[in-house]
C-alpha positions in Angstrom: 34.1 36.2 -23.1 31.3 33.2 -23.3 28.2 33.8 -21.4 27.6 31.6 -18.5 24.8 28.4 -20.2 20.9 29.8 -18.8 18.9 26.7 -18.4 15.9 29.4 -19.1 17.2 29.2 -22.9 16.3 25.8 -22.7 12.7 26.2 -21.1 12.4 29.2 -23.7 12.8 27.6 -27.0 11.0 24.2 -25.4 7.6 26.9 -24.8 7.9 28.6 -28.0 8.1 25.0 -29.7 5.4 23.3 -27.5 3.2 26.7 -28.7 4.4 26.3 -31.8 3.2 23.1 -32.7 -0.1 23.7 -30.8 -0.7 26.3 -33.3 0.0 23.9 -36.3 -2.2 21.3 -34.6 -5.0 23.9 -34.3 -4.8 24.7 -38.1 -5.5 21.2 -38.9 -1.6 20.6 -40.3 -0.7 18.1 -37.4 -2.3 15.3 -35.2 -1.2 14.5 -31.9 1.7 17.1 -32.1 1.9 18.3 -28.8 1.0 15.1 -27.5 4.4 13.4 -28.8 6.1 16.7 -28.0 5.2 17.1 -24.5 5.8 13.4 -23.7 9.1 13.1 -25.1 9.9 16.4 -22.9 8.8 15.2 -19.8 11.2 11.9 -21.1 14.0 13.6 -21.9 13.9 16.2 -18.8 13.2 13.0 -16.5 16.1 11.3 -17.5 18.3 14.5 -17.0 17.8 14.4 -13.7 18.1 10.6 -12.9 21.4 11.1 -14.5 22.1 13.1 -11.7 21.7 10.7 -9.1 24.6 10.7 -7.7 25.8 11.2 -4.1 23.9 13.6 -2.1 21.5 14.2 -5.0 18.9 11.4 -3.8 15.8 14.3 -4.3 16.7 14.3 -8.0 15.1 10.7 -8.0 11.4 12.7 -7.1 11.6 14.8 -10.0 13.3 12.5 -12.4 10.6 9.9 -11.7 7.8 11.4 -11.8 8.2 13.2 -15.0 9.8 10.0 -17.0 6.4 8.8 -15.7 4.6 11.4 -17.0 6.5 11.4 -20.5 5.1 7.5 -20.5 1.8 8.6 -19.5 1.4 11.0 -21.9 3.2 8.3 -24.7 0.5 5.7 -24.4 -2.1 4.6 -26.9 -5.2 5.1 -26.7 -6.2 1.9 -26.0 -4.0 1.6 -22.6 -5.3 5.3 -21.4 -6.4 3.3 -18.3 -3.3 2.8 -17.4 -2.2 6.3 -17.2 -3.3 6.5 -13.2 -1.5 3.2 -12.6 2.2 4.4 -14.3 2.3 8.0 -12.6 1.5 6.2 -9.3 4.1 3.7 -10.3 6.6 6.6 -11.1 6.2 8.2 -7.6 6.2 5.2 -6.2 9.9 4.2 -7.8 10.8 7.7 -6.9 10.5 6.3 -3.0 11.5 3.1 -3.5 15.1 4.3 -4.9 15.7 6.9 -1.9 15.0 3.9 0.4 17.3 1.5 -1.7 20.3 3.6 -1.6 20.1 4.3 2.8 18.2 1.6 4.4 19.0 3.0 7.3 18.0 6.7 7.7 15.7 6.6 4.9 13.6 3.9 6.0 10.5 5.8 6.4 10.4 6.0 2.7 8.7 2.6 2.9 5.4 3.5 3.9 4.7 6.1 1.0 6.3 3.8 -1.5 4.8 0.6 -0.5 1.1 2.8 -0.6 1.5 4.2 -4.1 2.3 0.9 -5.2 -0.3 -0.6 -3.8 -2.5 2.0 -5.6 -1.0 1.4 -8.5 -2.0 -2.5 -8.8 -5.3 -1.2 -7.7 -5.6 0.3 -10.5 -4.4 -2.2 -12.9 -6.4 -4.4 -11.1 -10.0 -2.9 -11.3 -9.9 -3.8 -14.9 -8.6 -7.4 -14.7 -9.2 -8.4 -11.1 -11.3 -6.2 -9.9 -13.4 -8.5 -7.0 -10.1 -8.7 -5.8 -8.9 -5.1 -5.7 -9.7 -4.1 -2.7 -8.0 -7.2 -1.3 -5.2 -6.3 -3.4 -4.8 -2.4 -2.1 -5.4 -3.6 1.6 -2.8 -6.4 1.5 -0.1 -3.9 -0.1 -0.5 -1.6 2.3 0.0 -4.2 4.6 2.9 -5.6 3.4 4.3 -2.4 2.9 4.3 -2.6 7.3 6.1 -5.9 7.0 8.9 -4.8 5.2 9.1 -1.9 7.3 9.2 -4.4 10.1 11.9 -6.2 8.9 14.3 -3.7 8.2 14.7 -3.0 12.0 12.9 -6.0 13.7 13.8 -4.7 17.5 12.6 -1.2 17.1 9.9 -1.5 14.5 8.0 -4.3 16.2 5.0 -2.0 16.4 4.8 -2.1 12.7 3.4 -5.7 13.0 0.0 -4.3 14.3 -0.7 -2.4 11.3 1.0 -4.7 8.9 -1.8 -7.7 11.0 -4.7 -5.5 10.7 -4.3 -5.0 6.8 -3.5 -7.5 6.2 -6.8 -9.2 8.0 -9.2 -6.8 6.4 -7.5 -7.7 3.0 -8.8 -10.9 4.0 -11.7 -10.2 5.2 -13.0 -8.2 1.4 -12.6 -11.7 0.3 -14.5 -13.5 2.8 -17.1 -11.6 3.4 -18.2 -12.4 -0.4 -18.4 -16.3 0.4 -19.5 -16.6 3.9 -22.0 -14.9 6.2 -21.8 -12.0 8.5 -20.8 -13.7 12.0 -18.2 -16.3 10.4 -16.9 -13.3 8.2 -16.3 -12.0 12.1 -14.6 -15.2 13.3 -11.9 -14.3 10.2 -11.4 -10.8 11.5 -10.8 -12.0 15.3 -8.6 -14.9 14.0 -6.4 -12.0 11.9 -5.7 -10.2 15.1 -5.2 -12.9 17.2 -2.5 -13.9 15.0 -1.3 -10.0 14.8 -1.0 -10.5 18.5 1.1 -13.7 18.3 3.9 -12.4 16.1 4.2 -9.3 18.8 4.8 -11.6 21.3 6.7 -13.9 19.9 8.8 -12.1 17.1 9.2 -8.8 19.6 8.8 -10.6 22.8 6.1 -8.6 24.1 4.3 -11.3 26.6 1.3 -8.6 27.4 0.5 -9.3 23.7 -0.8 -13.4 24.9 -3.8 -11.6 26.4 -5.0 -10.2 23.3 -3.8 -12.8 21.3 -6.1 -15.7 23.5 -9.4 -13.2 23.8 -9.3 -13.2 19.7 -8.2 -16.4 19.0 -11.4 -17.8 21.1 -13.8 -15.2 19.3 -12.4 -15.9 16.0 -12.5 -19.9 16.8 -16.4 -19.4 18.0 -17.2 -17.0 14.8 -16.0 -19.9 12.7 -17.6 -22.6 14.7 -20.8 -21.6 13.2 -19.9 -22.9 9.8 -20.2 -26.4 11.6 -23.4 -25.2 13.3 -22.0 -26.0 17.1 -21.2 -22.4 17.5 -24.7 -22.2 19.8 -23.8 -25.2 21.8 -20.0 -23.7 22.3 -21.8 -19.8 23.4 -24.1 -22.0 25.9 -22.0 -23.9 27.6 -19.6 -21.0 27.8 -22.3 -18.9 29.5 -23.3 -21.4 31.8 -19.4 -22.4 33.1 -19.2 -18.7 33.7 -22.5 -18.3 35.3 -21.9 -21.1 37.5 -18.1 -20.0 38.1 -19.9 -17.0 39.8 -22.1 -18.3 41.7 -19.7 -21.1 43.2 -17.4 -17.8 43.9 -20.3 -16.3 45.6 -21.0 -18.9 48.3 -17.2 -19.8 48.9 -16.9 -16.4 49.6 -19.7 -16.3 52.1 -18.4 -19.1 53.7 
């Protein structure tokens, strides 16, 4: 009668291989042994389990990912080791990605950790090529990330607009805050929300969201003025239409 297959075997005679080639490799015989014979494991046991993606098996994409991504990581040449970070973040990533793919519906939430560890992936890649702009980069992903997140259920998910505004207005801002000064760098960052606030209220129909969306709009407008140097004028005559709104109020009142 045949024995029921042990996937221990397997994991046996890979660890008395992997040690066995370590050994070699410390002797001087080999170079890089253990390197090529760990990465083409983690390949090979990565793609075992995305071939089991099937069905109910979604989790398999987690495992199967991740150590495909490793086996790639631990593949590359020297000369890309800085990419290492950037294609096991990439793995995970896909990992999330796929579960979201194949349910839209229930597994939405797999958005947010997928859209991040992309995001942190191009932030890597970007540090060495574009690397003024990485933070503009990571910020703007992650915002993103709460648009599509957004637009897979548009009448329940309108709150992911706010986030999605927010990061994307300080992805801006990283930008800005390089080519203009302080208070007009400020004018940007009111202007982002104030359009954050337009979408809710127009795209979800929340009219409280006006409110905001005016106070911001007239900050950001004023924080911008000052690159045409009439912000001053604009802050005194506000102040003094206020001031003198007050005081009318005052004696009508007494009257």
């Amino acid at each position: 009668m045949m024995k029921r297959f042990d996937p221990r075997i397997v994991l046996g005679i890979l660890l008395i291989t992997g040690g066995g080639l370590a050994l070699v490799q410390s002797m001087g015989y080999l170079e890089n042994a253990t390197k090529y014979f760990w990465g083409g494991a983690f390949l090979i046991g990565g793609l075992a389990f995305l071939f089991m993606l099937k069905g109910e098996n979604w989790w398999a994409a987690f495992p199967g990912f991740i150590l495909f991504a490793l086996g790639v990581t631990r593949l590359l040449p020297d000369s890309l080791d800085e990419m290492g970070g950037a294609v096991f973040l990439g793995g995970i990533a896909l990992s999330f990605w796929y579960v979201f793919l194949t349910d839209r519906v229930s597994r939405w939430w797999a958005i947010i950790p997928g859209g991040v560890l992309t995001a942190l992936a191009l932030l890597i890649l970007a540090s060495s090529l574009f690397k003024e702009f990485s933070g503009a980069i990571v910020l703007g992903g992650i915002g993103l990330t709460f648009f599509v997140v957004y637009l897979t259920n548009p009448g329940e998910r309108w709150w992911a607009l706010i986030p999605g505004g927010v990061l994307a207005t300080l992805a801006g801002m990283t930008i800005a805050a390089e080519r203009f000064g302080e208070f007009q760098t400020a004018g940007f960052f009111f202007l982002g929300l104030a359009v954050t606030f337009l979408l809710v209220a127009v795209l979800a129909r929340m009219h409280w969201a006006y409110w905001p969306a005016l106070a911001l709009g007239v900050m950001g407008l004023l924080g911008l003025g000052s690159l045409l140097n009439f912000a001053n004028y604009v802050w005194a005559v506000a102040l003094i239409a206020i001031g003198g709104f007050m005081v009318v109020r005052y004696f009508s009142r007494s009257s």
